[in-house]
Every structure is written in C-alpha cells, then in structure tokens.
Backbone as a chain_set.jsonl record, in Angstrom:
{"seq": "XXXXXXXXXXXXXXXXXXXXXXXXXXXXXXXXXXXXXXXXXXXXXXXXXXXXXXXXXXXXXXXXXXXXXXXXXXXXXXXXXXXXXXXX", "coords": {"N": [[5.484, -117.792, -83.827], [2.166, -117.149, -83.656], [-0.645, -114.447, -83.856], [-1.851, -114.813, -81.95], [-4.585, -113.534, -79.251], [-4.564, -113.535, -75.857], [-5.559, -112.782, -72.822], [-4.881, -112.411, -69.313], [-5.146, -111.394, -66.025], [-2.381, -110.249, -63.238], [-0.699, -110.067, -60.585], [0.954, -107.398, -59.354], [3.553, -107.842, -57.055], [4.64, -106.803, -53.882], [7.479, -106.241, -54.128], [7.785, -105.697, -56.826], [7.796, -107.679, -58.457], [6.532, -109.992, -61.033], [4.476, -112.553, -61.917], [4.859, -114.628, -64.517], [2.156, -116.031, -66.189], [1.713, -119.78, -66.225], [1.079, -120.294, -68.715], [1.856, -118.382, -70.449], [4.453, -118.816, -70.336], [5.06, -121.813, -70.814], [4.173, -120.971, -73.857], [6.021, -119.589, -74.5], [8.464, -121.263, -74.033], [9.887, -120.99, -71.708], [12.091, -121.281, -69.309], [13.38, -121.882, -65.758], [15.638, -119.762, -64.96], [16.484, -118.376, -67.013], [16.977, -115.882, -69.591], [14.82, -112.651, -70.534], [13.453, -110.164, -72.462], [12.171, -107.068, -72.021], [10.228, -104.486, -72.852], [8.574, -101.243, -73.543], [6.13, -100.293, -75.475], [4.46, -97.655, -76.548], [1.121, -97.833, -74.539], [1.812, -100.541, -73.612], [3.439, -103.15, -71.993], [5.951, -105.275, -73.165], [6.867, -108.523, -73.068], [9.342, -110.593, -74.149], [10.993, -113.68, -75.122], [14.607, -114.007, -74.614], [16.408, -114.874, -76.831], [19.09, -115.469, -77.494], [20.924, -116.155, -75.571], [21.003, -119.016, -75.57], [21.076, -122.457, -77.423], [19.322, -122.736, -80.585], [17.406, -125.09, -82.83], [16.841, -125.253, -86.321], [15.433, -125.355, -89.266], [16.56, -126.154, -92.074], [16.816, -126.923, -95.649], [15.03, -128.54, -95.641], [16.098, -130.229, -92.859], [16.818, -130.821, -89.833], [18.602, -128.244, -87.914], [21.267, -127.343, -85.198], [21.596, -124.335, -83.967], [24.425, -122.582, -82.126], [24.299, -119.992, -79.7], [26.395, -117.327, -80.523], [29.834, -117.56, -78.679], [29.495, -119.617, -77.092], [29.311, -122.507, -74.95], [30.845, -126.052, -75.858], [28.383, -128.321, -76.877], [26.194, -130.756, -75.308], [25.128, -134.548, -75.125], [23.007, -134.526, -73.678], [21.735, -131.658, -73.743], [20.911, -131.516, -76.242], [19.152, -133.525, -77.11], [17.451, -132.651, -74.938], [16.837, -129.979, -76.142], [15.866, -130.889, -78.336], [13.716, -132.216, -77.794], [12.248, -129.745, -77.387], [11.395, -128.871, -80.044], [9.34, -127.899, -82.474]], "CA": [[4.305, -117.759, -82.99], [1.156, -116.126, -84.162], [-0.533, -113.361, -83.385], [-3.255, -115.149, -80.919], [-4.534, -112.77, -77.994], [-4.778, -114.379, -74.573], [-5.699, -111.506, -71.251], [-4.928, -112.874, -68.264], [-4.576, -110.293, -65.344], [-1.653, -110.878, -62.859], [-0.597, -108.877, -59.417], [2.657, -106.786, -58.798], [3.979, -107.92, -55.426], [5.359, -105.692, -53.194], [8.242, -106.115, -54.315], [8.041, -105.351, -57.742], [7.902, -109.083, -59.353], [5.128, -110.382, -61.28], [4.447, -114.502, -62.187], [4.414, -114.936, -65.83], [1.459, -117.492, -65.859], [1.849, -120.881, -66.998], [0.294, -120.555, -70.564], [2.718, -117.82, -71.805], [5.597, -119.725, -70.335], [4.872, -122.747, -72.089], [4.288, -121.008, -75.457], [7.601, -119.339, -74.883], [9.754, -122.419, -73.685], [10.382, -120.399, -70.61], [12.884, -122.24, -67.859], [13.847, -121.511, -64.492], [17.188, -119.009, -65.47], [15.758, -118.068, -68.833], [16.025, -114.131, -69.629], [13.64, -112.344, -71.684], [13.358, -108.764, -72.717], [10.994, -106.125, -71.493], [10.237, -103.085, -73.564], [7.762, -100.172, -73.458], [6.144, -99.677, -76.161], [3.187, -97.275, -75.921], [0.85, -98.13, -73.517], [2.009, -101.788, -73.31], [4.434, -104.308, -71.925], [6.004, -106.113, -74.071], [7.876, -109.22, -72.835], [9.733, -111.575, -75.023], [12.113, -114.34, -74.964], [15.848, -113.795, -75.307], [17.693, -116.157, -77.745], [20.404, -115.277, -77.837], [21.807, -117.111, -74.581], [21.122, -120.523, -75.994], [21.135, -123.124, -79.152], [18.069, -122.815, -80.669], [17.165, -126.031, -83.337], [16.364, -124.428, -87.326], [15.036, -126.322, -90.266], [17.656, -125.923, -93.145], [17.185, -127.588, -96.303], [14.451, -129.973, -94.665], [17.044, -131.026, -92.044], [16.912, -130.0, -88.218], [20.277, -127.872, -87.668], [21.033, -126.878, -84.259], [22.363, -123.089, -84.194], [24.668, -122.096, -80.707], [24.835, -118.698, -79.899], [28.064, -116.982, -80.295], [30.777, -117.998, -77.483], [28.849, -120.758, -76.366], [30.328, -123.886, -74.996], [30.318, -127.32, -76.957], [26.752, -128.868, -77.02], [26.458, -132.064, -75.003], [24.302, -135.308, -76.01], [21.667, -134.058, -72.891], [21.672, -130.319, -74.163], [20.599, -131.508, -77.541], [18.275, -134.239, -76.422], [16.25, -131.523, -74.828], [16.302, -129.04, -77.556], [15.372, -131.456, -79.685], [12.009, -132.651, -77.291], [11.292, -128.879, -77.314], [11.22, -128.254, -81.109], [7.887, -128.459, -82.654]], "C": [[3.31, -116.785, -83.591], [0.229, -115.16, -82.978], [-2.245, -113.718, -82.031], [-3.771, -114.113, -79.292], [-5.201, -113.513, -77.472], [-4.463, -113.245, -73.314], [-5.618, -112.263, -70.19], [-4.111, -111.846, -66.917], [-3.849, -111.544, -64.163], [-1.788, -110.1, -61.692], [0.301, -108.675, -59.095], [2.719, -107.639, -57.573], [4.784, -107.05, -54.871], [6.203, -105.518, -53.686], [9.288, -105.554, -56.047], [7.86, -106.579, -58.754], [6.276, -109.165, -59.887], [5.38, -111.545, -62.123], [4.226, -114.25, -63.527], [3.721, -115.973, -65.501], [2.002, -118.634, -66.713], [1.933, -121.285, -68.538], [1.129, -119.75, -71.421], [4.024, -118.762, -71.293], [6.202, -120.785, -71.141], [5.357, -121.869, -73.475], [5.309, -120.241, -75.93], [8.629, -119.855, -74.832], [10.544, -121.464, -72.935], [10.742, -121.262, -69.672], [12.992, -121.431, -67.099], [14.917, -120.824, -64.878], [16.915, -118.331, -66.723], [15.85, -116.032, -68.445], [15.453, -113.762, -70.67], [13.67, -110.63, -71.201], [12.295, -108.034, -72.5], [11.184, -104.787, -72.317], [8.84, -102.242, -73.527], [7.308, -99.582, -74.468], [4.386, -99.071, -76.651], [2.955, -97.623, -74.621], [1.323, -99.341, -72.659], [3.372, -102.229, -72.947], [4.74, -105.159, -72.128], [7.373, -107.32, -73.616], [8.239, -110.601, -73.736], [11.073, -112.556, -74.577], [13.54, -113.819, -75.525], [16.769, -115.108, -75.563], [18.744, -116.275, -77.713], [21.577, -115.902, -77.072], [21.523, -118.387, -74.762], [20.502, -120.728, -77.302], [19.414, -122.962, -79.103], [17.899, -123.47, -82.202], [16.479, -125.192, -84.961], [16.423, -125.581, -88.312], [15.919, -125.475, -91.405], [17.535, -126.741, -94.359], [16.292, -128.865, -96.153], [15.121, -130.519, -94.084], [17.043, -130.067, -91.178], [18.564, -129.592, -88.21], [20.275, -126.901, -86.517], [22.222, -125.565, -84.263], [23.249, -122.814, -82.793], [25.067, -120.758, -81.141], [25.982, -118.403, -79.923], [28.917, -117.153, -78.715], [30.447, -119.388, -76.324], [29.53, -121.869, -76.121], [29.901, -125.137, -75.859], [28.884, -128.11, -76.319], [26.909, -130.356, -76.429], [24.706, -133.124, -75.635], [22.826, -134.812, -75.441], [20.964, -132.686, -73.369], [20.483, -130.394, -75.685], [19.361, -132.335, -77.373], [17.383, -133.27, -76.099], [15.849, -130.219, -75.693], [15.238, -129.988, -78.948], [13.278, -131.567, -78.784], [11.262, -130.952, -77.499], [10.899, -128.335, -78.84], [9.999, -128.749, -81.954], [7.828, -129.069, -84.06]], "O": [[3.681, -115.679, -83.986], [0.333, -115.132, -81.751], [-3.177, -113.051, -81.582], [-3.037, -114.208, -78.308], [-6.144, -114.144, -77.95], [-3.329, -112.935, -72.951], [-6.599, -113.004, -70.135], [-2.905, -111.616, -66.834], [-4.131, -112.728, -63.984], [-2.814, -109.432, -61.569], [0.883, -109.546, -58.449], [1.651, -108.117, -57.191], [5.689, -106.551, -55.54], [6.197, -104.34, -54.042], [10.448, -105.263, -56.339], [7.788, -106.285, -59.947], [5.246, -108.673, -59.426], [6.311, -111.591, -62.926], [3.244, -113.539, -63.738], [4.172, -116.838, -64.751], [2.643, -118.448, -67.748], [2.521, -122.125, -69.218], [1.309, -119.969, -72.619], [4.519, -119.465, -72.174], [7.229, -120.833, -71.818], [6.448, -121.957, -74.038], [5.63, -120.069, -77.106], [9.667, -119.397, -75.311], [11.658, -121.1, -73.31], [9.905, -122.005, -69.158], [12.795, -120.251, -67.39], [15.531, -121.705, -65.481], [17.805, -117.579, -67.118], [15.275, -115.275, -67.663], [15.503, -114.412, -71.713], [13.83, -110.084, -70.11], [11.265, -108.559, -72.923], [12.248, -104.168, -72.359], [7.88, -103.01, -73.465], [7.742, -98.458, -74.717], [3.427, -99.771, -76.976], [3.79, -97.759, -73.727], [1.313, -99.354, -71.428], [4.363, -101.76, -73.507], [4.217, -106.144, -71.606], [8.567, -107.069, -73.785], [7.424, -111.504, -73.927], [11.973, -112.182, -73.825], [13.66, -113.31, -76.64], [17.446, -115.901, -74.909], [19.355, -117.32, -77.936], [22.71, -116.144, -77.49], [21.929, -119.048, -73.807], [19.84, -119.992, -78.035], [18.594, -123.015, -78.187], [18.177, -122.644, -83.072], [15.524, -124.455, -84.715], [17.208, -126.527, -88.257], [15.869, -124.249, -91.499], [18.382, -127.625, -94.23], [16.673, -129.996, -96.453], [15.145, -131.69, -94.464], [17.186, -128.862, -91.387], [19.506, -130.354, -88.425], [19.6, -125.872, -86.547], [23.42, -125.727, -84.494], [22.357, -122.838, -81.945], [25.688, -120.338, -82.118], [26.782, -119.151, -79.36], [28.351, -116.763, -77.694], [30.941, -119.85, -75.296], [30.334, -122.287, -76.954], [28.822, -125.221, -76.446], [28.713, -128.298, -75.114], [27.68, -131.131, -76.996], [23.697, -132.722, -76.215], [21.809, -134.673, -76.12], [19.735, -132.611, -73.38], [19.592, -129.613, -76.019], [18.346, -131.658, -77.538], [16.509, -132.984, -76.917], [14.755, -129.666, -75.807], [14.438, -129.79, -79.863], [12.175, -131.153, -79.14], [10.058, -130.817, -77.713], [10.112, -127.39, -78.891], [9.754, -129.95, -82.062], [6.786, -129.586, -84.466]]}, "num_chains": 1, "name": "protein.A"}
C-alpha cells in the first residue's frame, strides 16, 4: 500500500470505541472479527492490519501461492475462493 494521505476526522464514543470509516477498511480488507494493531508513535495513531491470524495469497515465481499462518487449520475450497476475490 502506498504512502497516500487521506484525513478524515472520527468521534470517540463514550465508551472509548471509534468507527474505522469505510475507505480505510476497504483499503485494509478489514472484516467483521479482523484484529489490527494499534501503536503510539509520537504524536500519532497508528493502526494497522494484523496478518498474522489468516492465509494471506503471495505471488511466487509469477504464480499465486496461498501462505497460512502458523497453526492454522486446513484451507477449505470457500476460504480460498474468497482470498482469492480479495487479492489484487
């Protein structure tokens, strides 16, 4: 992903939560269950996707090769199917 800046202010809720909007979601292939890392660095908050809990699809050799994270269970035809629609 490049280094494109996009400001879009948001609003704590009482409770402490705040909506990632739509547009970074997308350009992170953010789901419903999905975690992602929060870090502090300087002034800013820096939130990123975490990979590491699922396969994520890598070009090898010019050939799509789908990676699973360590301990992961076996990959079904649906699992892959949708990795595959999300890989660009």
């Amino acid at each position: 992903m490049g280094k494109t800046t996009v400001m879009i202010t948001a609003t704590l809720s009482s409770n402490g939560q705040l909506i990632i909007p739509d547009h970074f979601r997308e350009a992170l292939h953010l789901r419903p269950g999905d975690k992602v890392t929060v870090t502090l660095e300087g002034g800013k908050l820096v939130l990123q996707r975490d990979a590491g809990d699922r396969a994520t699809l890598v070009a090898e050799n010019g050939r799509k090769v789908l990676m699973a994270p360590p301990g992961a269970p076996p990959m079904t035809a649906e699992a892959v199917k949708a990795l595959l629609a999300d890989f660009p």
